[in-house]
N, C-alpha and C positions, 0 to 999 in steps of 0.2 A: 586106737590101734594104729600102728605105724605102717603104711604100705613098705614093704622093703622092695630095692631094684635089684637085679642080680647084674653083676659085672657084663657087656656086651659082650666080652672078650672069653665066657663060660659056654657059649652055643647053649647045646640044650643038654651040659653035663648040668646035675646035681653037686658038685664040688664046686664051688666057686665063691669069690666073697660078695655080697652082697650091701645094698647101703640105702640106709633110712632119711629119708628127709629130716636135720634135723637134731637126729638122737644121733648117727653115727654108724659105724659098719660093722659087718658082722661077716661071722662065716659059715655058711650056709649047713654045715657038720654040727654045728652048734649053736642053733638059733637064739638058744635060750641065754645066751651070753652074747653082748655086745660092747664096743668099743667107745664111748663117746668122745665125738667131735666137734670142734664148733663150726659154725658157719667161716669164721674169717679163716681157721688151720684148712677147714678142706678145699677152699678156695686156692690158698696159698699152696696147697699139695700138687690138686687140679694146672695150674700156671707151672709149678716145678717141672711136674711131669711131659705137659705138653712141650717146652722151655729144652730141656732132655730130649725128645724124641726128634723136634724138628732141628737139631741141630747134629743128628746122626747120620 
């Protein structure tokens, strides 16, 4: 069984995406479907994003 994380950025709604070590992300509306991802795209997402916001 996969622990899944829920976004930091959800507080303590139930709406929010959530992400599996691993397997890949999900959305919380629809556990039972998941997105898979790999270690090196969410890395490479993770760096985009960050890359994005500090240059706002």
């Amino acid at each position: 069984m996969t622990a899944w994380r829920k976004s930091s950025y959800s507080g303590s709604s139930n709406n929010c995406v959530e992400v599996g070590r691993r397997i890949g992300i999900r959305d919380s509306k629809a556990p039972n479907t998941h997105l898979p991802v790999s270690t090196e795209a969410w890395s490479a997402f993770l760096r985009l994003t960050r890359f994005a916001s500090a240059t706002r």
